[in-house]
N, C-alpha and C positions, 0 to 999 in steps of 0.2 A: 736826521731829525731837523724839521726847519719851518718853510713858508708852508706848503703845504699839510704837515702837524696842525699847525694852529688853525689854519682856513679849516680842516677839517673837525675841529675843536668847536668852532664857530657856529659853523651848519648843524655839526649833533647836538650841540648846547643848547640851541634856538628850536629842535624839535621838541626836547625833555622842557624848555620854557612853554611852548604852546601846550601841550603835553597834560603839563600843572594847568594853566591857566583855565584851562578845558576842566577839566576837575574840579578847581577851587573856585571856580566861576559859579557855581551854584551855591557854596556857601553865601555870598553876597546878592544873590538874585531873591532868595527865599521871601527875607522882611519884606522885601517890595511886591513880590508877585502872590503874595495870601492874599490880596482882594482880588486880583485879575483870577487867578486859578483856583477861590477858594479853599486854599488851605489851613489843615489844622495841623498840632504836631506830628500826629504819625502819619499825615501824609508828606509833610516834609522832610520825614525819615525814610520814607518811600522815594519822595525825590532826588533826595544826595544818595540814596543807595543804588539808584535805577541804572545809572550811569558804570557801577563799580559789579553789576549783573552784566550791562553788555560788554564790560573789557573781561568778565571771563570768559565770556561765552566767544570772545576776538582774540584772547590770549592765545592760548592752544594753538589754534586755525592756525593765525598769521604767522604763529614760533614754527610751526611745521612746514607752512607751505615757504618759509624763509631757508629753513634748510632744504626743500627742497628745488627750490626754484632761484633761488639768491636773497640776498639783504636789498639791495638800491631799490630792484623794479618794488617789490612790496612794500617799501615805505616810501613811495612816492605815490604808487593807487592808496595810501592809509592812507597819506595828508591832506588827498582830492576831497578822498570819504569824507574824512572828517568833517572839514571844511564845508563843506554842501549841508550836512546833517545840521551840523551848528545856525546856518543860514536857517535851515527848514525849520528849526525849534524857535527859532525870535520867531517867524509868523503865525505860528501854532498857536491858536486860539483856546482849545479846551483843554486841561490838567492830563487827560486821553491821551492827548494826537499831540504832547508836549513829551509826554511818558515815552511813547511809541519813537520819539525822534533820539532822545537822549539816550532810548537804550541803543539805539544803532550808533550814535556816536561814541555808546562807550564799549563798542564791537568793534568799532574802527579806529579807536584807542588801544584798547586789548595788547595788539601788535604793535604798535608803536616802540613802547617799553622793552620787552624782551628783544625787537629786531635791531633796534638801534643803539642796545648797550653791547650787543655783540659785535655788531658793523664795526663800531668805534674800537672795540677792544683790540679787534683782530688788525689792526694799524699800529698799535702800541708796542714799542719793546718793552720787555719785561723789566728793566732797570727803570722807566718811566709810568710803567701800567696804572700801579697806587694810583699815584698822586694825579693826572691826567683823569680819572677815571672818578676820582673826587670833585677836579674840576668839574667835569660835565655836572657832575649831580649839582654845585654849586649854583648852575642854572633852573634849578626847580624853583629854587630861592627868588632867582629874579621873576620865574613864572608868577611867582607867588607878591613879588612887587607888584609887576605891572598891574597885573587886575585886582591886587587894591587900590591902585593908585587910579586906574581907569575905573573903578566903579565911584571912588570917591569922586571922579570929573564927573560924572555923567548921572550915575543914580538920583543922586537927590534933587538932580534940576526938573522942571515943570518941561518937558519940552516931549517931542512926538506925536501925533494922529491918535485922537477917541473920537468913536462915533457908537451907532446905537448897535453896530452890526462886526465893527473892526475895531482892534486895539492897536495900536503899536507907541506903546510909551518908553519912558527913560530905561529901564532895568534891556528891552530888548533891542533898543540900541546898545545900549553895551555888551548885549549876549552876540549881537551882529558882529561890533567891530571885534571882539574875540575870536571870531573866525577868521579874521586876516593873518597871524603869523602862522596857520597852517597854508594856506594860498604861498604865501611867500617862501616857506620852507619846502614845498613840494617843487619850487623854481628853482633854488637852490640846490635841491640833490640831484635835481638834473647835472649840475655842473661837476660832481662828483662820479670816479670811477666806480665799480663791485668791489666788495672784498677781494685782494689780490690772494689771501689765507682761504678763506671760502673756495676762492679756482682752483686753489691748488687741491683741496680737500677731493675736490669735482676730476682730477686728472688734466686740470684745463690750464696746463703747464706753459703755453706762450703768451695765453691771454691774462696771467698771471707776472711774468715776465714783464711784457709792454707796459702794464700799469706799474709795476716798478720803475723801467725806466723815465714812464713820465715822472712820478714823485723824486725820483733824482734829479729829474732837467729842474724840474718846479725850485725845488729845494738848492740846489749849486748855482741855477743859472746858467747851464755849462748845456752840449747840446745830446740827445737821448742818448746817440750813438758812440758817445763817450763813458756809458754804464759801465764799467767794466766786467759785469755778469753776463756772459751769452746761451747759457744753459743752463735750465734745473734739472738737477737727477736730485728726485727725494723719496728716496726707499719704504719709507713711510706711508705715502699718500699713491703706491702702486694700485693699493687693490680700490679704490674709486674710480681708477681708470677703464679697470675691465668692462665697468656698467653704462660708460660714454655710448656704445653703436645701441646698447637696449633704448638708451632715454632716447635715440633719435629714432627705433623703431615705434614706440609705445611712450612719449614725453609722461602722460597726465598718469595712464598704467602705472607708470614707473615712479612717478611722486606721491602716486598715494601709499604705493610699497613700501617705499623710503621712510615715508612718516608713521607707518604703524612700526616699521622695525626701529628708529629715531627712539620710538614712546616704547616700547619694549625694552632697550636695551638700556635707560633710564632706570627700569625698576628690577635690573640683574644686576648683581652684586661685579666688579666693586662699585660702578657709581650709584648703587641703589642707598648706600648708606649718604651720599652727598644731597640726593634727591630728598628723601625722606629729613635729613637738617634742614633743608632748603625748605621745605614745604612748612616744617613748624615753627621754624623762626620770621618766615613770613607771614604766617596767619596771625601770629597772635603779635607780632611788632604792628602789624596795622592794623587791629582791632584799635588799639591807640593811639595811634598817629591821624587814622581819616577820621578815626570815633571821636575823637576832640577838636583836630583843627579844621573842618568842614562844618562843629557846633559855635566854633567860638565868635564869628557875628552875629550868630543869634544870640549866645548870650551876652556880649556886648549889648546889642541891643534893649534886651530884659533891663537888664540894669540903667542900660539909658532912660528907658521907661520906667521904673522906679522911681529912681531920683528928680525924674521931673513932679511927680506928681507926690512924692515924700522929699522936698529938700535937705539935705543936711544929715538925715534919718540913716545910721547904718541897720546893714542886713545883708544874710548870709545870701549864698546862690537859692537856696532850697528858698527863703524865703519870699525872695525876690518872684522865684518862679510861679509860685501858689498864689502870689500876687497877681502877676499878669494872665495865668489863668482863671479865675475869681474872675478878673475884669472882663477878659474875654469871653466868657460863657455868659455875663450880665449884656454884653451891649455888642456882640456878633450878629444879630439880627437885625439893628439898628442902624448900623455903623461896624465899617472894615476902614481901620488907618492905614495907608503903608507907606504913610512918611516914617522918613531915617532919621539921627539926628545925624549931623558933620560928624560927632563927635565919636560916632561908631564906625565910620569907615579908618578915622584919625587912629584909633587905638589896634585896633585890625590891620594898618600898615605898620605901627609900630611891633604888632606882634611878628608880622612877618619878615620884616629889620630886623630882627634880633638873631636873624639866621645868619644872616653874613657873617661877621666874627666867627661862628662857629664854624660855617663852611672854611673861612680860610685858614682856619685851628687846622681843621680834619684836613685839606690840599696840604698843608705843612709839612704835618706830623702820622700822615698816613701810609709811609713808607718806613717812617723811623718808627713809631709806637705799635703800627701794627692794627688791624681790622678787628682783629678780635677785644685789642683795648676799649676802641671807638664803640663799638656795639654793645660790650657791657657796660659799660661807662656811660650811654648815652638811656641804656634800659633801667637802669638802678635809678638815674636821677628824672626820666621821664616820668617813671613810675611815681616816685615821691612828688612830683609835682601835681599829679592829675587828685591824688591822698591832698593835697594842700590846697586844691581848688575846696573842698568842700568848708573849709577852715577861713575862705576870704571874710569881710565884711563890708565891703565896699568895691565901687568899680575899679579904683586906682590897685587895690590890695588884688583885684581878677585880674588884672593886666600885667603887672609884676612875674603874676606867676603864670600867664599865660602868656611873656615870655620869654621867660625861663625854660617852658616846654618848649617852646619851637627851635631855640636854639641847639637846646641838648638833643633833642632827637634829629635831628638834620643831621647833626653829624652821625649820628646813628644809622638813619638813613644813607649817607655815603658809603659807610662802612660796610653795611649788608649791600649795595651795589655793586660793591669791590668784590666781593666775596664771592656771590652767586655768579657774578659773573667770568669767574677765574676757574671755578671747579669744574664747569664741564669742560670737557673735550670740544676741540671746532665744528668737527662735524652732528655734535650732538646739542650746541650751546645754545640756540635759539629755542630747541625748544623744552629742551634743561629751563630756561630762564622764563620763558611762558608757562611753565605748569608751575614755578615758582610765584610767577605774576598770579596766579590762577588763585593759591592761593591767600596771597597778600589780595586781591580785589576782595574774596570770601572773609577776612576779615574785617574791611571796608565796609562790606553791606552790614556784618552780623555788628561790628559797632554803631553802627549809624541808626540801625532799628531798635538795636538795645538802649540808646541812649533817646528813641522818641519816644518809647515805650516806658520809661523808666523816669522821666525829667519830671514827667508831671505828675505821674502815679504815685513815685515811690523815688523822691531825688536824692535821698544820697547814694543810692547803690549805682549810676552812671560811675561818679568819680574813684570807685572803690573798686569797680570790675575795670 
């Protein structure tokens, strides 16, 4: 374990930060782009959910064709995709053809997540797996920095091209320069070998081998041919061998075979019981997780707008919000603001600060306390947090406790990345972890529309469900 560990820590870190960034980049776009794309709330529930529709509909796909075609070459066509798609959404003119771009980027996300938590795992030895495996998640956290920290530079400044015909102002500059860590991260996995565990699963026994000895030269310093392994015999991985002369009579034939029996042999027992945990602990942990912190600059926001125009005055979330609805149905025809204050991007970075601590709790103590501590521990107190949003009375009292959610659930979040990603088997684990992905995005959308649908209608039942 050595130079190349960490190099390879680096690269998967920085795909799970663009990753986020791509995700949580629409929390922050929203307040600024309701006059460019007209929107009201439940089209902005539409919007943050649009994205969490195309990474199912990418999940699946990219977890299957990973197992059957490799990890590397497929997240490196995701990073291109992405990257291109994000471009295409800054110059997208209508709420439509904005729609249309976001769900393909979030088809070209999909695979990301399941491909690249397997890539990284199948490098780890099991004495290391935990806590290395927390790391990386560690980096959603920084995802989750930067593009606060980049929409606090950029959003609220006056700058970019309006005319009577083109837009291009502050919010899609910063939705542009967002698609640069995928651009960089698909350079980067270029310099990166395939799973050497993946070859082996494949019967692809020297080309599995070679990449060992590179990761030894890398790691010693010392030169390939000093490995001292010159043969794998793995008794285990005989019968993926027999199927090597089919894939090179019939390649695509043969991949699609692989993945209906991949997704078959998920829901026969014994791992049907791992699939079936897998699938309900991620649906309803990110009914949660995106259903609040994808909202919490808008309500930041709200509140910012309260308090400007009631100084000093407290008031709950609910009432906050009946407020800026009231306003908004009075002078929407008139008048569309989508100025920000500073002080909304400021509290939104600190909410997303408050995960570090946590993260390096969880990298710690994820090996000694165990996955299954982190995850209940992070569900018990998320849950009472999201109960205590309805209870704030002021912005300061919303921020406290929103973050306090982000903290405890990130480490939650770790925990369930450890986990899902441990129970499947190699050759089943991409897309074990995509039908897992599949559904944590389906609780994505279902909280994101239950919370547009509910803020303004009927606002305490968002923080209660």
């Amino acid at each position: 374990y050595g130079k190349f560990h960490y190099f390879l820590l680096t690269v998967c870190g920085f795909v799970s930060t663009s990753e986020e960034m791509d995700v949580i980049s629409m929390s922050f776009i929203l307040p600024s782009a309701q006059c460019d794309l007209k929107l009201d709330t439940q089209a902005k529930g539409w919007l943050n959910s649009i994205i969490f529709i195309g990474m199912m509909a990418g999940a699946y796909a990219w977890g299957s064709v990973a197992d059957a075609l490799g990890r590397r070459k497929v997240l490196i066509a995701i990073s291109f995709t992405n990257a291109l798609c994000i471009v295409a959404s800054s110059f997208s003119q209508s709420y439509e053809l904005f729609m249309f771009f976001r769900f393909l980027n979030g088809a070209a996300l999909g695979g990301s997540g399941p491909v690249i938590w397997s890539y990284f795992a199948e490098f780890q030895p099991k004495a290391k797996r935990g806590s290395m495996l927390s790391f990386m998640a560690a980096f959603w956290t920084l995802g989750n920095l930067f593009v606060a920290g980049l929409a606090w530079s950029i959003i609220p400044n006056d700058i970019g091209i309006v005319s009577s015909s083109f837009t291009y102002n502050s919010w899609r500059i910063f939705l542009l320069i967002c698609a640069a860590p995928s651009f960089i991260v698909a350079g980067l996995l270029l310099l990166l070998p395939e799973s050497p565990k993946y070859l082996l699963s494949c019967g692809r026994y020297e080309e599995a081998l070679d990449i060992f000895r590179g990761i030894y030269a890398i790691n010693t310093g010392k030169p390939r041919d000093s490995y001292t392994v010159k043969e794998l015999i793995l008794d285990d991985f005989q019968e993926p061998e027999t199927k090597k002369s089919t894939i090179e009579k019939n390649k695509y034939k043969t991949m699609l075979a692989d993945i209906v029996d991949n997704s078959k042999q998920l829901f026969i027992s014994p791992i049907l019981r791992f699939t079936m945990i897998s699938i309900i602990i991620n649906f309803t942990f990110h009914i949660g997780y995106y259903g609040l912190m994808m909202w919490f600059p808008e309500l930041f926001n709200r509140f910012d707008e309260y308090h400007r125009d009631h100084p000093g005055e407290i008031a709950s979330i609910c009432q906050v919000t009946d407020y800026v609805v009231q306003k908004g149905s009075q002078s929407i025809e008139n008048f569309c603001s989508d100025k920000i204050g500073a002080s909304v991007f400021m509290e939104s970075l600190i909410t997303v600060a408050s995960a570090i601590p946590a993260n390096i709790i969880a990298v710690l103590g994820m090996d000694r306390l165990g996955r299954k501590f982190f995850l209940v521990f992070s569900t018990f107190s998320s849950g009472l947090c999201s109960i205590g949003l309805y209870f704030v009375y002021n912005k300061h009292h919303n921020l406290i406790v929103s973050a306090i959610f982000s903290g405890v659930i990130s480490c939650g979040n770790a925990a369930l990345d450890c986990l899902i990603t441990e129970v499947f088997p190699t050759p089943l684990r991409a897309t074990g972890i995509a039908i897992s992905m599949v559904a944590a995005r389906l609780g994505g959308i279902i909280g994101n529309i239950v919370i547009a649908q509910l803020l303004d209608m009927y606002c305490p039942a968002p923080t209660f469900i």
